[in-house]
C-alpha positions as CSV (number, residue, x, y, z in Angstrom):
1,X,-1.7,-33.0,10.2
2,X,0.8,-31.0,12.2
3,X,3.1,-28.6,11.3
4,X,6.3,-29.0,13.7
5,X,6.8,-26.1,16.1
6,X,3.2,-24.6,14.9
7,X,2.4,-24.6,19.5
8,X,4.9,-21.8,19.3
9,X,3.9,-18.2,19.2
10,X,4.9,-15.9,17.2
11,X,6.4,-13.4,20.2
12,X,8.6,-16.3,21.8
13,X,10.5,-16.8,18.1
14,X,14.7,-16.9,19.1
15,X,17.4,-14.5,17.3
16,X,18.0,-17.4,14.8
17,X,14.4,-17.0,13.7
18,X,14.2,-13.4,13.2
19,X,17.5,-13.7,11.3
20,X,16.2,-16.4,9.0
21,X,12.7,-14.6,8.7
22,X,15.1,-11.5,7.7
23,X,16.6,-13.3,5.0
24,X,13.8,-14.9,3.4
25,X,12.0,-11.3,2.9
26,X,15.9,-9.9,1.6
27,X,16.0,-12.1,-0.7
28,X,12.4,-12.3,-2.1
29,X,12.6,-8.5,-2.5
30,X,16.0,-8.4,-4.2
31,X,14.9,-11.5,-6.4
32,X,11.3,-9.4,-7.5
33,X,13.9,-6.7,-7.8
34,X,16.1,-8.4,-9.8
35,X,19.4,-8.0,-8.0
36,X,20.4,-11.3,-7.6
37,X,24.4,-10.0,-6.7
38,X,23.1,-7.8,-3.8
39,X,21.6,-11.1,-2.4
40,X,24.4,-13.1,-2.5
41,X,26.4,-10.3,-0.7
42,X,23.6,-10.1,1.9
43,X,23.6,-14.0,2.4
44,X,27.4,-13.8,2.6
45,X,27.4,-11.3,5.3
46,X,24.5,-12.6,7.0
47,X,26.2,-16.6,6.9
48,X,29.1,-14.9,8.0
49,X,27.1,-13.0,11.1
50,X,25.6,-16.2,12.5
51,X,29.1,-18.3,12.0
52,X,30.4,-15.5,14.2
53,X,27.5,-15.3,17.2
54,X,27.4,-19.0,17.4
């Protein structure tokens, strides 16, 4: 079994990656952290961010 994009190294990952890589480990530590209100602001801002930049 592959896993789609898995011939891809880690040092060739786009903006779009990084961003969604920065999200995932905002949210999990705001959820452990139990402010679910700061990650919805976050996801706001950071939907927002890439709406802009595309």
């Amino acid at each position: 079994m592959e896993i789609p994009g898995a011939e891809r190294r880690w040092d060739t990952m786009s903006f779009y990656d990084y961003v969604e890589t920065a999200q995932a480990l905002l949210v999990s530590f705001a959820l452990t952290d139990g402010a679910a209100q700061t990650v919805s602001y976050i996801m706001s801002f950071a939907s927002s961010l890439i709406k802009l930049l595309k």
